[in-house]
N, C-alpha and C positions, 0 to 999 in steps of 0.2 A: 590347693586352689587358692588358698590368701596367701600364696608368695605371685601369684598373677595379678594381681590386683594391690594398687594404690588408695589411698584414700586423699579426696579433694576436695578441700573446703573452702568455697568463697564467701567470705563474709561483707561488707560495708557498715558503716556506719549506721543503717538504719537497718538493716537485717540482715538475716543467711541467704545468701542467695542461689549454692546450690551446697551438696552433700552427698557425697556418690562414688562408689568404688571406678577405680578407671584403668585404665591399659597403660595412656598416655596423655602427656600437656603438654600443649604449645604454648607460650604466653612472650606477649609484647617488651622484653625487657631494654631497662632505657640502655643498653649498648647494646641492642640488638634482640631481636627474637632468639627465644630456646627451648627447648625439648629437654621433658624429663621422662624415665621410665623407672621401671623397677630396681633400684639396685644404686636411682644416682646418687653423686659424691654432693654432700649435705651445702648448702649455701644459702645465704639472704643476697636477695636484688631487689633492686624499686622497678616499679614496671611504668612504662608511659602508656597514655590512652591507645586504646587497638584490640586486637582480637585475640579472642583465648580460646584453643579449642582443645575438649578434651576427649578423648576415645575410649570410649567403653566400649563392651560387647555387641551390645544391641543397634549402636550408634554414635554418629558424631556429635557433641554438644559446643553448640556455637556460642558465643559468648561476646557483648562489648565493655571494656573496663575502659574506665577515666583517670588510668595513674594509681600507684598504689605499691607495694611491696607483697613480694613474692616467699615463700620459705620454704626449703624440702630440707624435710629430717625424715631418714629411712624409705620409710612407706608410708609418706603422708607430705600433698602438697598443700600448703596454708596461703590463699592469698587473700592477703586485705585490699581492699579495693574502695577509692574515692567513690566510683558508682560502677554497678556491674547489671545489665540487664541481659537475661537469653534473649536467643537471636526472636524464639519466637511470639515473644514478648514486646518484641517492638514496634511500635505502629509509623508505616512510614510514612504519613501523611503529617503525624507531629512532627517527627524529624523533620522533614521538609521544610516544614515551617519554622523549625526551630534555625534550620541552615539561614534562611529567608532573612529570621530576625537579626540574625547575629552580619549578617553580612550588611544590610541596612546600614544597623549600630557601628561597625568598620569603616564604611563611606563617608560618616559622619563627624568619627574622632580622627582626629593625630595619632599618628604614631609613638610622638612624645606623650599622650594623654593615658595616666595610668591605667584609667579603662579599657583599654587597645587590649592587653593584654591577658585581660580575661575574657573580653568577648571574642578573642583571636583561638583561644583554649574553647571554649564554648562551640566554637563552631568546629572545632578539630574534631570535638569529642560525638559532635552531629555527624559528622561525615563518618567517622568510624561504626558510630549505629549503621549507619544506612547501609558500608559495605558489609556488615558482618551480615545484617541482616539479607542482603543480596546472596553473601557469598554462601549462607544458609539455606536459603532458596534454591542456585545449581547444585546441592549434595544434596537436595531432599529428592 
C-alpha cells in the first residue's frame, strides 16, 4: 500500500499548508504544467502562480500557489510556495476585491512605473484564486 501513495508537502513562508499521502500532482510549472505519480524521475522546477491539484483517494485537493519551486525525490513532492491557499479556503468576495484594488492601482500607474509590476502579479495571483477556487466548485 505505500508504493501507491506519494507524500506531498506544501509549505510557505508562514506555514504548512498541507501534508498528505497522494495518488497524483498537477502543478503550474514556469514551462508549463506537470504531472507527477509514483515512480517519477527526480527534478527541481520553479512554479508560476496557478493551480495545483492533487488526488488522493478520497478526493481532489484544489489548491492556489503564487510562484514558488517544486521538488520530487522518490515518493515525495516538496513544494515551496510564495502563497498557497486551498480552494476551500478562499473567500470570493476578498478576492474580488482584491482583483478591483489591483486593477484600479493599474489604471493609475505607467507601465514604466516600478509599481506596475507587482500590482500586475497581484492581480494574476487574484484571478488564479478565483479560478481555482471556481474550478473547485464544478468537481465538488
Amino acid at each position: 500500500m505505500a508504493e501507491e501513495y506519494m507524500q506531498l508537502d506544501v509549505v510557505t513562508p508562514e506555514k504548512a499548508v498541507l501534508s498528505r499521502k497522494v495518488i497524483e500532482v498537477i502543478a503550474p510549472g514556469s514551462a508549463g504544467e506537470f504531472g507527477v505519480l509514483i515512480g517519477h524521475t527526480p527534478f527541481l522546477t520553479t512554479l508560476k502562480p496557478g493551480q495545483v491539484i492533487a488526488k488522493a483517494e478520497d478526493r481532489d485537493i484544489y489548491m492556489a500557489v503564487g510562484g514558488g519551486f517544486a521538488e520530487i525525490i522518490g515518493d515525495r513532492v516538496i513544494i515551496l510556495a510564495e502563497s498557497a491557499i486551498l480552494a476551500e479556503d478562499i473567500e470570493a468576495e476578498v478576492v474580488k476585491a482584491e482583483i478591483e484594488q489591483a486593477e484600479e492601482r493599474l489604471k493609475a500607474l505607467s507601465k514604466d512605473d516600478p509599481e506596475y509590476v507587482r500590482w500586475e502579479l497581484k492581480h494574476r495571483k487574484a484571478e488564479v484564486k478565483l479560478r481555482v477556487m471556481e474550478n473547485w466548485q464544478k468537481a465538488s
